[in-house]
BALOBA-946008 format. One record per residue: residue number from 1; residue in one letter; x, y, z of N, C-alpha, C in turn. Coordinates in steps of 0.02 Angstrom, whole numbers. Layout:
! residues N
NUM/a/X/Y/Z/X/Y/Z/X/Y/Z
...
***
This chain:
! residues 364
1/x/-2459/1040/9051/-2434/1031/8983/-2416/957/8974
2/x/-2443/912/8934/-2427/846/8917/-2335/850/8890
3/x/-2326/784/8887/-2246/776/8884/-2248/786/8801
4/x/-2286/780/8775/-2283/807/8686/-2266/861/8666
5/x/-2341/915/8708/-2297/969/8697/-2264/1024/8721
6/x/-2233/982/8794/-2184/1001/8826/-2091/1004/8785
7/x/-2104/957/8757/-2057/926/8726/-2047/979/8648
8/x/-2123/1007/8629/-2119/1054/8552/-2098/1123/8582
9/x/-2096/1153/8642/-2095/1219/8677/-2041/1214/8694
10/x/-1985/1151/8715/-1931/1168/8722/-1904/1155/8674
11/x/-1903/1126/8626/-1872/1124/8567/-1877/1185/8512
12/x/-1941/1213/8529/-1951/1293/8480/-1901/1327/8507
13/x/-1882/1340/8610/-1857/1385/8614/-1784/1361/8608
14/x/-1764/1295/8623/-1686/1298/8599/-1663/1329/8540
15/x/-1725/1311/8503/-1704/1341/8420/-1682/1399/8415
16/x/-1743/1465/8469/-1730/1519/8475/-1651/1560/8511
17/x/-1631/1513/8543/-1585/1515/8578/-1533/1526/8542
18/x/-1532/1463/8487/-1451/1437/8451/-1469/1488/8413
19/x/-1514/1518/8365/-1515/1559/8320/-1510/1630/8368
20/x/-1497/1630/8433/-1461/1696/8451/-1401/1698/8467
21/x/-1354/1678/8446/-1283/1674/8457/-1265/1722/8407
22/x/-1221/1772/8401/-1206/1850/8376/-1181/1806/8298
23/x/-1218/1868/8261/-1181/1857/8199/-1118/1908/8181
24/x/-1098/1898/8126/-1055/1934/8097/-1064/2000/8097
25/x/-1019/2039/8103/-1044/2102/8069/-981/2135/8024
26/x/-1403/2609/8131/-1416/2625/8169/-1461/2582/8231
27/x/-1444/2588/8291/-1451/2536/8351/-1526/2556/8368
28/x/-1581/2596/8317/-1664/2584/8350/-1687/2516/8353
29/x/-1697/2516/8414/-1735/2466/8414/-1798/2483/8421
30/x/-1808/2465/8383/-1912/2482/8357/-1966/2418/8399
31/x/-1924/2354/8363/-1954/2304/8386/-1948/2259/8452
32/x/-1911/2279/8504/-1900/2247/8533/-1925/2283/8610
33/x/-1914/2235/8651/-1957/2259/8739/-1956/2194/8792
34/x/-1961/2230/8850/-1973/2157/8897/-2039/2122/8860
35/x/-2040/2051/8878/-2093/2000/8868/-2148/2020/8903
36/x/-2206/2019/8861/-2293/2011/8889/-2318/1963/8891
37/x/-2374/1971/8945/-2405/1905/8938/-2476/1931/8917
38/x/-2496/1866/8879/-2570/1901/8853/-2626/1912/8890
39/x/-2653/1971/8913/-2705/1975/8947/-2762/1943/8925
40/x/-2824/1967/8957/-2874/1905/8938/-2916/1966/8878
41/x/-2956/1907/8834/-2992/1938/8759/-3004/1997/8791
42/x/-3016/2059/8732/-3042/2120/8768/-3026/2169/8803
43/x/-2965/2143/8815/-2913/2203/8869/-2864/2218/8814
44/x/-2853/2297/8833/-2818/2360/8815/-2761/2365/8865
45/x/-2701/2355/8833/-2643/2385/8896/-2611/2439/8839
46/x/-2595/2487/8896/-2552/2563/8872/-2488/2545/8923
47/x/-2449/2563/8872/-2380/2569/8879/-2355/2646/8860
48/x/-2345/2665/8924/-2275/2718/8905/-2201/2729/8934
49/x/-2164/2731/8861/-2090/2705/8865/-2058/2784/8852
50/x/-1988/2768/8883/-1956/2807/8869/-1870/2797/8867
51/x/-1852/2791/8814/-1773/2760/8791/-1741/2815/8777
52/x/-1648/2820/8816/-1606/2861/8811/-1548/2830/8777
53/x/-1522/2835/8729/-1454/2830/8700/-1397/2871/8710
54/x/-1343/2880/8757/-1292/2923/8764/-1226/2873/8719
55/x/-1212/2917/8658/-1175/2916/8634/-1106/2952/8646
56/x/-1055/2915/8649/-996/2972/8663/-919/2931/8631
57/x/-942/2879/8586/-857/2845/8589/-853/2828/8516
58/x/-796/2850/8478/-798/2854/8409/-761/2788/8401
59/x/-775/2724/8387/-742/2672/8332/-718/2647/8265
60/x/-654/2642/8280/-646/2628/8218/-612/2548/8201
61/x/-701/2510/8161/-682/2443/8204/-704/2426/8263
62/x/-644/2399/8286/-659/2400/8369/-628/2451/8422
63/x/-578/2467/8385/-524/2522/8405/-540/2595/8432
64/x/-547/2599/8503/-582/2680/8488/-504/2729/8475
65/x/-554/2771/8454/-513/2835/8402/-548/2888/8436
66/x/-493/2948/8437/-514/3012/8478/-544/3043/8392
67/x/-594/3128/8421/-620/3143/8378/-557/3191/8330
68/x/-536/3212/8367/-476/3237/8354/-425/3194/8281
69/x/-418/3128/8315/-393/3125/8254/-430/3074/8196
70/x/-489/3075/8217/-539/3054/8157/-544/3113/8116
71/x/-535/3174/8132/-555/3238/8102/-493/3239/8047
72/x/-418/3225/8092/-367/3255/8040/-342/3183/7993
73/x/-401/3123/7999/-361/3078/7968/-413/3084/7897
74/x/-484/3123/7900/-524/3145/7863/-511/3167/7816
75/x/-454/3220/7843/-430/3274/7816/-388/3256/7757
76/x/-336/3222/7778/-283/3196/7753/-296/3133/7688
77/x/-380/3110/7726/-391/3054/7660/-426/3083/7601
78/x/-466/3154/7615/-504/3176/7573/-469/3222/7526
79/x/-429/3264/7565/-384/3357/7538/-437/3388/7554
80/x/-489/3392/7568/-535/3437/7581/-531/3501/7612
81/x/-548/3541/7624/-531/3605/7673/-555/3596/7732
82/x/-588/3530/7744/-636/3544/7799/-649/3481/7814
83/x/-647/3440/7858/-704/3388/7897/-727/3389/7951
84/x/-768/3373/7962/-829/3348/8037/-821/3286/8062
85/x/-834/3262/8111/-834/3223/8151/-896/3214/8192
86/x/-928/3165/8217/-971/3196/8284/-935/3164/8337
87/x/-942/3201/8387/-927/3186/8455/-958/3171/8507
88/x/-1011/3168/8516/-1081/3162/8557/-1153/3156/8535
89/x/-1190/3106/8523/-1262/3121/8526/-1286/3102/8592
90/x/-1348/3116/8566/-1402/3093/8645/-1473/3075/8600
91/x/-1490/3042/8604/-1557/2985/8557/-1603/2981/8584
92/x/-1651/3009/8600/-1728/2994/8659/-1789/2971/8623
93/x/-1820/2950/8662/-1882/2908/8633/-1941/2913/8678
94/x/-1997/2943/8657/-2041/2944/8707/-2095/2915/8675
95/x/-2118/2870/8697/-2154/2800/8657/-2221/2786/8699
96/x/-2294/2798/8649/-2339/2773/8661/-2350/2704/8646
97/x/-2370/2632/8668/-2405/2587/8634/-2471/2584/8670
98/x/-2507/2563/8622/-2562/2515/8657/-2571/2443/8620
99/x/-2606/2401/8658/-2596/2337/8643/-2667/2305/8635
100/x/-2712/2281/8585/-2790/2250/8625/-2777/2187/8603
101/x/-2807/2139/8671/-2796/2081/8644/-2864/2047/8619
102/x/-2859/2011/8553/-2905/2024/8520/-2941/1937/8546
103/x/-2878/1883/8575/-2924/1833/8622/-2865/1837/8649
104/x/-2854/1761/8672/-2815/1729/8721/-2748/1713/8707
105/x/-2732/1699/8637/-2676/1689/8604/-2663/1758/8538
106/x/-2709/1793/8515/-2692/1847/8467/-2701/1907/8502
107/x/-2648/1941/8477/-2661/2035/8474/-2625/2071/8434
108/x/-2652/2148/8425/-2630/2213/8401/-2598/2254/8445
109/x/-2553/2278/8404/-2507/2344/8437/-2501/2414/8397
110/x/-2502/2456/8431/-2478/2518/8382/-2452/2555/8431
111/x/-2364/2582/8397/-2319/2608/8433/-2326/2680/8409
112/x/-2312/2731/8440/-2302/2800/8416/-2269/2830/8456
113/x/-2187/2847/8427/-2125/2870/8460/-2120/2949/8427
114/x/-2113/2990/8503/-2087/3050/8459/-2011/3051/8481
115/x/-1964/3091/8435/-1915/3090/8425/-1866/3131/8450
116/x/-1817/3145/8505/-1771/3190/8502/-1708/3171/8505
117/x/-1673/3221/8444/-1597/3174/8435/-1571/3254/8439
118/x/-1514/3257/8472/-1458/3293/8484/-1381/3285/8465
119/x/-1347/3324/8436/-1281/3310/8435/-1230/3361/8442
120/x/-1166/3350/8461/-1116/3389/8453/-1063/3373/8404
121/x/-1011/3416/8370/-983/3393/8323/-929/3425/8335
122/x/-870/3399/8280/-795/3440/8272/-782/3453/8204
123/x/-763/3506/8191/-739/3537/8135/-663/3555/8135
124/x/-625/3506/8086/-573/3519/8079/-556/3552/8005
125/x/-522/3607/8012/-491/3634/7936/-437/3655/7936
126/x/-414/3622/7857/-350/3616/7837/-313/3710/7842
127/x/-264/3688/7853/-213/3761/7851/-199/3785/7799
128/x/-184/3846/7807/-204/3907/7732/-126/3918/7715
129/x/-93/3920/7671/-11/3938/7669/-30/4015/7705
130/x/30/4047/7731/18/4095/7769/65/4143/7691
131/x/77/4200/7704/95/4243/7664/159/4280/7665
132/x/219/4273/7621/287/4266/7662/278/4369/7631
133/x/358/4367/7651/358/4436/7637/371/4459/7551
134/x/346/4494/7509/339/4485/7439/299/4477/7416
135/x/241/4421/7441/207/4384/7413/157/4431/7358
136/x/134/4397/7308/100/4439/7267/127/4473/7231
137/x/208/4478/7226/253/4533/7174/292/4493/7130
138/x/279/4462/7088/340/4430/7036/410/4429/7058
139/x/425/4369/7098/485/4362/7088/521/4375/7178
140/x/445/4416/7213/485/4425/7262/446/4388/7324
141/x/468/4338/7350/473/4301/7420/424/4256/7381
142/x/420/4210/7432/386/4113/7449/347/4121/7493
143/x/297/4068/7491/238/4059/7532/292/4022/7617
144/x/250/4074/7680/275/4029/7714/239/3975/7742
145/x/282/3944/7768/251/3869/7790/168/3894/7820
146/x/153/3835/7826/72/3845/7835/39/3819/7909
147/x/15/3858/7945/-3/3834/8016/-23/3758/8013
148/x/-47/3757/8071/-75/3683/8096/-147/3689/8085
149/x/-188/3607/8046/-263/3649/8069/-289/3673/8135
150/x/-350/3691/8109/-391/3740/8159/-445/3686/8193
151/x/-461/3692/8236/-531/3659/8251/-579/3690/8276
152/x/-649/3679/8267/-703/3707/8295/-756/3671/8319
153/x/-792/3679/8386/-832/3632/8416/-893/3651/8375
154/x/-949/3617/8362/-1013/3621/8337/-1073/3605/8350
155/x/-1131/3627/8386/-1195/3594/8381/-1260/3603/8358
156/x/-1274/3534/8323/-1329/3532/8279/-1393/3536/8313
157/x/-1435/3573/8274/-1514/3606/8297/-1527/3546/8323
158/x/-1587/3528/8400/-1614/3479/8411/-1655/3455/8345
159/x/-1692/3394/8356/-1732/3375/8288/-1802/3353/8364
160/x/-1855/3362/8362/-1882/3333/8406/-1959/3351/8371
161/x/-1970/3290/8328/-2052/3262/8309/-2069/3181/8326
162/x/-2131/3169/8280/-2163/3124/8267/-2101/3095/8238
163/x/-2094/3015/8268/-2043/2955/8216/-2100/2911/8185
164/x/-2063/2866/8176/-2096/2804/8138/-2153/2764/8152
165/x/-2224/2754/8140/-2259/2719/8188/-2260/2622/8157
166/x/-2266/2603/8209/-2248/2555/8205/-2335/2499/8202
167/x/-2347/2451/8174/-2399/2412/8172/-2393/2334/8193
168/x/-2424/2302/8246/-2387/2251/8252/-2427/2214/8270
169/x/-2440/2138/8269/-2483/2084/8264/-2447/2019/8287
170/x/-2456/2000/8357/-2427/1921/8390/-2463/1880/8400
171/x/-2469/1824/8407/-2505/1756/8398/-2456/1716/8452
172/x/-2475/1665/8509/-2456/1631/8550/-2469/1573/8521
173/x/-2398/1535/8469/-2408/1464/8442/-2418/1416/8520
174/x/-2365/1446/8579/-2395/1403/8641/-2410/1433/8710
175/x/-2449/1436/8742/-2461/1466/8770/-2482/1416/8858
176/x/-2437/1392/8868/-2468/1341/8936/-2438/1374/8991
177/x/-2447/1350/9069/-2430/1380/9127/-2369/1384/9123
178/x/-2311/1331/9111/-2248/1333/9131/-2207/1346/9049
179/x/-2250/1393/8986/-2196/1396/8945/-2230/1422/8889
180/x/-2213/1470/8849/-2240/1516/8826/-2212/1525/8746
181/x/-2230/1510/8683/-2202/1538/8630/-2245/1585/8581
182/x/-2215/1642/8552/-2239/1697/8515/-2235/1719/8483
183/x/-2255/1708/8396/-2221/1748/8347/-2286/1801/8331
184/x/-2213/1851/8293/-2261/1919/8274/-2231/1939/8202
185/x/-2267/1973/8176/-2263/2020/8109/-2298/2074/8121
186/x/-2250/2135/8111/-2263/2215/8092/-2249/2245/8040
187/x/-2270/2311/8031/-2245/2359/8004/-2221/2434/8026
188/x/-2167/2439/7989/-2144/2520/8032/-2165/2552/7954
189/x/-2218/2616/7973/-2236/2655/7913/-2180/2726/7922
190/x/-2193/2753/7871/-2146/2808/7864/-2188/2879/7869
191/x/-2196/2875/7931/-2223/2935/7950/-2199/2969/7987
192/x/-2118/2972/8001/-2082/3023/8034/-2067/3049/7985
193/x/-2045/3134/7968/-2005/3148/7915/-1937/3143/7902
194/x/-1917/3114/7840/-1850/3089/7846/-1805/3151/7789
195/x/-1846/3207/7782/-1806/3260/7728/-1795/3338/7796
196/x/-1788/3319/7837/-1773/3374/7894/-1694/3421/7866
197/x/-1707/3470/7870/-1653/3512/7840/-1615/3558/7885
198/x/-1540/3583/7870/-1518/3600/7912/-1527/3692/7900
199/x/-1517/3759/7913/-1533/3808/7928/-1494/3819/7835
200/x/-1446/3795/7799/-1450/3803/7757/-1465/3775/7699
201/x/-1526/3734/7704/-1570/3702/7673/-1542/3614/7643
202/x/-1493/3617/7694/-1456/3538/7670/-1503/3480/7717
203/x/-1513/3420/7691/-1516/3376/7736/-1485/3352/7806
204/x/-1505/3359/7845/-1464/3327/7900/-1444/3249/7884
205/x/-1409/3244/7951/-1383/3160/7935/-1447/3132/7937
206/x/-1441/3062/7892/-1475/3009/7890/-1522/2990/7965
207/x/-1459/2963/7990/-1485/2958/8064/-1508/2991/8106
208/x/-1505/3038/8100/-1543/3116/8146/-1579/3121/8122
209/x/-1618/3109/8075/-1682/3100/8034/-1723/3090/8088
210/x/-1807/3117/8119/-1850/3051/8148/-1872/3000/8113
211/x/-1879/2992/8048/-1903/2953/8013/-1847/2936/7956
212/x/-1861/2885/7937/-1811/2831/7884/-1840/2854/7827
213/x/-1921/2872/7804/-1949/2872/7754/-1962/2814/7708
214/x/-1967/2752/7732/-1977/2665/7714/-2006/2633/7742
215/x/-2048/2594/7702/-2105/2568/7727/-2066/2490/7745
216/x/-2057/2454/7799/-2001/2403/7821/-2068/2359/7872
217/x/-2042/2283/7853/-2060/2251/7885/-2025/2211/7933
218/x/-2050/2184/7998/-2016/2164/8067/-2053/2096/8085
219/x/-2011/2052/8087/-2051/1996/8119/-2023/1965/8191
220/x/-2055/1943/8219/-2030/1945/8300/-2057/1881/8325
221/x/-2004/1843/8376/-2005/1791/8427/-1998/1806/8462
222/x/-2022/1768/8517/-2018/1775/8587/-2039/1719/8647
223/x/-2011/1698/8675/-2022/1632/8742/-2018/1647/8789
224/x/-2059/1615/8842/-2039/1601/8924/-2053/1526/8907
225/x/-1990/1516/8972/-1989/1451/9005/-1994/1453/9089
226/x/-2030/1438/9111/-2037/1431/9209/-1984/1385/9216
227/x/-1944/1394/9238/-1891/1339/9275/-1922/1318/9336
228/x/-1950/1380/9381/-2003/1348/9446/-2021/1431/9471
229/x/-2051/1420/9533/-2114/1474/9537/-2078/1556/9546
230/x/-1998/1545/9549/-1944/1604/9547/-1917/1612/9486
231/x/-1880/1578/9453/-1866/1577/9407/-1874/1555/9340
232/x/-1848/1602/9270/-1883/1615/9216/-1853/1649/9176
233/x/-1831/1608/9105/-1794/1617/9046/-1831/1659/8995
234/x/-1786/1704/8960/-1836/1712/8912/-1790/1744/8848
235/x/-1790/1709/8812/-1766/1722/8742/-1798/1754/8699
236/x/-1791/1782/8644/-1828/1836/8585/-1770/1845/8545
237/x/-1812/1863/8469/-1772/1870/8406/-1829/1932/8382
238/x/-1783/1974/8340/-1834/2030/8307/-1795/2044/8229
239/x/-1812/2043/8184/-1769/2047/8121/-1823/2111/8060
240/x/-1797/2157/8049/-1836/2217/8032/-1793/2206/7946
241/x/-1838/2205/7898/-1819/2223/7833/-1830/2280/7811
242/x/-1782/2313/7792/-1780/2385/7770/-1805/2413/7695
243/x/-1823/2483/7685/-1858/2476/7641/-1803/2544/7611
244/x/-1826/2552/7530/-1786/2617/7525/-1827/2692/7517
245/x/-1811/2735/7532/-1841/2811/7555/-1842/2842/7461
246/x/-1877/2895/7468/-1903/2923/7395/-1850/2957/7383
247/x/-1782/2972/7408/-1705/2978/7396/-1656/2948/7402
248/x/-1686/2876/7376/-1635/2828/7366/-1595/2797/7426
249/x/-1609/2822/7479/-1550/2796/7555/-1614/2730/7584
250/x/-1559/2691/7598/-1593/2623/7655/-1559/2619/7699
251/x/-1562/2622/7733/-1544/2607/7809/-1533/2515/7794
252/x/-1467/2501/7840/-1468/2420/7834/-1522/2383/7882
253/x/-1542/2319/7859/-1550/2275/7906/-1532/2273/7956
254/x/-1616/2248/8013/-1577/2246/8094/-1596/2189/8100
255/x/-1536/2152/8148/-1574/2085/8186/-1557/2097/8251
256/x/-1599/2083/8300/-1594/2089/8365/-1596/2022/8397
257/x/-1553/1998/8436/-1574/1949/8489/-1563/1945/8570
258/x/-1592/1941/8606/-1609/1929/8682/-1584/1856/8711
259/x/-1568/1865/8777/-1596/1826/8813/-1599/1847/8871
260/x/-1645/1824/8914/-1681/1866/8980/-1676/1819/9031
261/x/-1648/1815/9113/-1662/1804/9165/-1699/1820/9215
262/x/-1754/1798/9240/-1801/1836/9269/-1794/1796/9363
263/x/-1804/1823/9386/-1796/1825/9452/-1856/1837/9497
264/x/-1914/1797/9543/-1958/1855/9560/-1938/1845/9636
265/x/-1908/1902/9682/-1914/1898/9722/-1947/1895/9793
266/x/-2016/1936/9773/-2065/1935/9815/-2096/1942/9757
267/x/-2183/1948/9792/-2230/1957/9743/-2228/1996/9691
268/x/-2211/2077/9731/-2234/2126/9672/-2148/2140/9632
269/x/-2108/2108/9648/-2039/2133/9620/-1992/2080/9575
270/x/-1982/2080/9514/-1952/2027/9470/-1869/2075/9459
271/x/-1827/2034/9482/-1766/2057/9442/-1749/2040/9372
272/x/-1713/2061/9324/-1697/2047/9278/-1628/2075/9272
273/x/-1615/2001/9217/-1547/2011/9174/-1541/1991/9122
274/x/-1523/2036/9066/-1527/2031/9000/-1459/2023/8947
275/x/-1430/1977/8912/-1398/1988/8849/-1424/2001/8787
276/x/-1430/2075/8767/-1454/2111/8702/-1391/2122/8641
277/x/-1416/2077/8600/-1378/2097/8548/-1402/2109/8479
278/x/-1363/2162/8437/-1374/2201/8396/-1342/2195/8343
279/x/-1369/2181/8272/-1344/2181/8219/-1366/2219/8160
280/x/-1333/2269/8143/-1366/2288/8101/-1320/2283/8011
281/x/-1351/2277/7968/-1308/2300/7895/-1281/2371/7873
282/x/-1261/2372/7836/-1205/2415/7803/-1268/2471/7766
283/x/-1281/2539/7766/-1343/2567/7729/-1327/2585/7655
284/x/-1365/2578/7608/-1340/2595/7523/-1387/2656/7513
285/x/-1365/2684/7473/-1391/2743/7422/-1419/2717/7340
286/x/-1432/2740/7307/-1436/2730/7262/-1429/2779/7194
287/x/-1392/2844/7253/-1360/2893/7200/-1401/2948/7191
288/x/-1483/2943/7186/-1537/2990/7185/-1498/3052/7217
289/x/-1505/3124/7201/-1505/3186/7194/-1554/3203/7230
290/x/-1535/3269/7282/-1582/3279/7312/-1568/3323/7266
291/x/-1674/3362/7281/-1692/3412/7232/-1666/3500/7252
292/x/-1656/3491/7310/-1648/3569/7331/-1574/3570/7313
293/x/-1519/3522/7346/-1446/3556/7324/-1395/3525/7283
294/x/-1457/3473/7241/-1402/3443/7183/-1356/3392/7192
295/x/-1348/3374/7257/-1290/3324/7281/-1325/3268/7290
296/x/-1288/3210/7291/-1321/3142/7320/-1347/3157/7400
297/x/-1407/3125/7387/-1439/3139/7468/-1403/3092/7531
298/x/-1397/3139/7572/-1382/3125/7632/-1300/3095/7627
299/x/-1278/3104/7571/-1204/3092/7567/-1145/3159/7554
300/x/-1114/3175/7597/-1038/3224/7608/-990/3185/7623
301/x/-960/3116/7572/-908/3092/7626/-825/3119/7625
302/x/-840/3182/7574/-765/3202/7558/-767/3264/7634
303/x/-821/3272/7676/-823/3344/7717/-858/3297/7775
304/x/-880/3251/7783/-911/3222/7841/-913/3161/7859
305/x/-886/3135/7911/-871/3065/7941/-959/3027/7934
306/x/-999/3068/7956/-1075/3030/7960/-1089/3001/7912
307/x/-1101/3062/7861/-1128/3059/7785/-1088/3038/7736
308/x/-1090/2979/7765/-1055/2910/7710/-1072/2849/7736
309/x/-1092/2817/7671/-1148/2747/7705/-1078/2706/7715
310/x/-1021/2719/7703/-951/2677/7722/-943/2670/7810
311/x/-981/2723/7836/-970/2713/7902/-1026/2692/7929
312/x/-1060/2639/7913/-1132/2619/7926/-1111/2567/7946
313/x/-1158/2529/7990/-1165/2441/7986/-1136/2435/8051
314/x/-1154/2390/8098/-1103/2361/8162/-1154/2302/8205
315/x/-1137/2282/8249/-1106/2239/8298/-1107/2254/8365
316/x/-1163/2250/8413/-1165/2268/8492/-1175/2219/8523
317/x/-1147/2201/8580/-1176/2155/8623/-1164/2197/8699
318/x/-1238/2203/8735/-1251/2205/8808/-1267/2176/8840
319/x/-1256/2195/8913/-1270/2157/8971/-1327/2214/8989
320/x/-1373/2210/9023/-1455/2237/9053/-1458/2213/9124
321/x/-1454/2237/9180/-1481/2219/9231/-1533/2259/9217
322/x/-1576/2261/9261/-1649/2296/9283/-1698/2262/9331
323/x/-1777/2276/9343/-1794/2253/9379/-1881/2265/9340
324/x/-1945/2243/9381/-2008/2256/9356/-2052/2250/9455
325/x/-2051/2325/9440/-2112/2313/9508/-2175/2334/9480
326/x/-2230/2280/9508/-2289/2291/9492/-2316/2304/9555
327/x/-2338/2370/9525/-2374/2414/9583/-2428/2408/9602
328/x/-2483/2394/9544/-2536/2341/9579/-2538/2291/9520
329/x/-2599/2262/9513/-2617/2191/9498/-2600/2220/9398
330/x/-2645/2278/9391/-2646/2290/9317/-2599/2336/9291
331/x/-2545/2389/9347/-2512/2416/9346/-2416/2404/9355
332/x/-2391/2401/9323/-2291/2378/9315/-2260/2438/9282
333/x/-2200/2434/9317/-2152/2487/9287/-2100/2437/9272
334/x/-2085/2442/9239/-2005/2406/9215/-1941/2453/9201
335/x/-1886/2449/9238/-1839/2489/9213/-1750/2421/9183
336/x/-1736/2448/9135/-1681/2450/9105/-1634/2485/9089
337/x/-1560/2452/9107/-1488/2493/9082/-1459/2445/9033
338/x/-1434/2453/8969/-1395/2423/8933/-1320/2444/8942
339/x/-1267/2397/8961/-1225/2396/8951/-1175/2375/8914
340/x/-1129/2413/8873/-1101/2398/8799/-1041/2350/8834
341/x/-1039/2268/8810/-980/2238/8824/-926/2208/8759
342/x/-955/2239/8694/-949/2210/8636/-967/2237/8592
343/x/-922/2290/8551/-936/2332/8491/-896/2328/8434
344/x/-938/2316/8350/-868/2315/8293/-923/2350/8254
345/x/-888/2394/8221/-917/2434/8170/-870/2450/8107
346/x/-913/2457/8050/-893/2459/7990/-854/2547/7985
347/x/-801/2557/7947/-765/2611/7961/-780/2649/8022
348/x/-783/2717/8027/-773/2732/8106/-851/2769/8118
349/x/-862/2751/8174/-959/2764/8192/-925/2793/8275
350/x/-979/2826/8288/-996/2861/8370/-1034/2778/8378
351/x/-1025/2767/8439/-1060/2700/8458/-1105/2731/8529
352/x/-1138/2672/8553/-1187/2704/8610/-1155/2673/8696
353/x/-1132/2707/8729/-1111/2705/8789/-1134/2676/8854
354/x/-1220/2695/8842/-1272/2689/8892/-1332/2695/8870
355/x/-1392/2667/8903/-1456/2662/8842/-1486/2623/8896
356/x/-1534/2671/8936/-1605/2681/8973/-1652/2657/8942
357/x/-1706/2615/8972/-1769/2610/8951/-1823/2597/9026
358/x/-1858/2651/9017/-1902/2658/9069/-1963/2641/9032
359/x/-2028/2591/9080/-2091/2581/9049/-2131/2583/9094
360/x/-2207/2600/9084/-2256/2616/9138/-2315/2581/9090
361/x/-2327/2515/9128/-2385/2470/9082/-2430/2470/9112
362/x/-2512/2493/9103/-2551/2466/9125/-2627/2443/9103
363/x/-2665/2386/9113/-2707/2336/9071/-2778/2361/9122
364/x/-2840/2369/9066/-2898/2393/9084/-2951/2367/9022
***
């Protein structure tokens, strides 16, 4: 690499760098993955992924809050007879890509994730006046005092289809031995269904949806830098514009940013360490009526902590160790753990605890 444009590759990726420092503030990441390198014109690599989200810690803010009394503070803000809470999901992702590279610096991608989301929930309801002695006779006895609420554990039907497929197109502005830059533009189409209903013909939550139902565009960076024949930086940005669904709900804006330590210790084995961070916006409605039960879609916020875009929007930052053994020359597995060191969310959200990503790549 001449000192010219040695000098434009590190200056693209500082850029990339400073523009990943967390900004202000749902956690799919659609667009994002360890770094590739471009195989040569003509080659096909298949990727299959598989991402776990264990959800288990309710925030409010930054503050965690038991479900318990997210349920009775529900209660108390709404009068309702009744609120929900969730207390647990589990988020899986079982992800086809393939990749062709169409030369040396361009290629295509197409992702196809099917979907399984799980949850558990709490049902808290308000207390009934109990019935003193008289009651019902003019004149004779008072209501007596009224128990404590009730609670009830709850779980929602699995949801497990087709999600969102994703379309995606990268270009290597540099591409030399010791340093690598990459921008991309996609599309996520709306071909998961996003009107999934519950046994009494209501919408489920937003987010338990497989599909958003919005046609959203994603544009993506990405660098290596060789520090020397072991070590190896690697920064990435992914920023997804959201689109709105044929019932008025958008999901907010995501921006994602990386940065990656790569390690190779012997031939076939690279360690890695990752800071992933996550931003997403606040989601709006636009009031639209769903057609089956008359209510604003995907909104209960007087009976449900989820279904209110007030509890949308947040703020993650992880730490990732992992590792990549390549098993042979055209064959790599990569595994990842995200670890949550940094969470703020807009009113109170279930946040994600732990979050697997297993990959099996291989180029033919």
């Amino acid at each position: 690499m001449n000192p010219r444009t040695r000098g434009q590759a590190w200056l693209a990726l500082l850029i990339l760098c400073c523009l990943s420092l967390p900004a202000p503030a749902g956690e799919c990441d659609c667009a994002s993955g360890p770094s590739e390198e471009n195989p040569t014109a003509g080659t096909w690599t298949l990727t299959f992924g598989y991402d776990r989200m264990d959800m288990g810690t309710l925030l409010q803010g930054t503050t965690r809050v038991s479900p318990t009394q997210a349920a009775l503070d529900g209660l108390a803000a709404n009068g309702s007879p009744m609120f929900v809470v969730p207390t647990s999901m589990l988020m899986e992702r079982f992800v086809l890509r393939a990749r062709y590279a169409l030369d040396e610096r361009q290629s295509i991608a197409l992702t196809l994730p099917q979907v399984l989301n799980q949850m558990d929930m709490l049902m808290a309801m308000a207390p009934m006046p109990a019935a003193g002695p008289g009651m019902g006779m003019p004149g004779m006895g008072m209501p007596m005092p009224a128990a404590g609420p009730t609670f009830r554990s709850m779980t929602m039907d699995p949801v497990n289809q087709l999600g969102d497929i994703v379309l995606h197109y990268s270009y290597d502005v540099i591409d030399e031995s010791d340093g690598r830059l990459t921008l991309g533009v996609g599309l996520k189409t709306p071909t998961g269904d996003s009107q999934v209903r519950d046994p009494n013909g209501r919408l489920i939550h937003a987010m338990m949806q497989p599909g958003s139902g919005s046609w959203d565009a994603v544009l993506t960076a990405s660098g290596r830098v060789e520090l020397d024949e072991t070590w190896a930086i690697e920064p990435a940005l992914s920023y997804q514009l959201t689109g709105r669904n044929e019932l008025g709900y958008r999901f907010g804006n995501r921006f994602g940013y990386d940065l990656g330590l790569r390690c190779q210790v012997v031939e076939p084995l690279t360690l890695r360490l990752d800071l992933n961070g996550i931003v997403t916006g606040r989601d709006s409605t636009d009031g639209t009526l769903d057609p089956v039960t008359g209510t604003v879609a995907y909104q209960r916020p007087a009976t449900s902590l989820i279904d209110n875009v007030q509890n949308t929007g947040l703020s993650s930052l992880y730490i990732s160790p992992g590792l990549t053994w390549r098993i042979v020359d055209e064959v790599g597995v990569t595994v990842q753990h995200r670890i949550p060191v940094a969470r703020s969310v807009n009113g109170t959200q279930l946040v994600t605890d732990g979050w697997t990503q297993i990959q099996l790549s291989g180029s033919f």
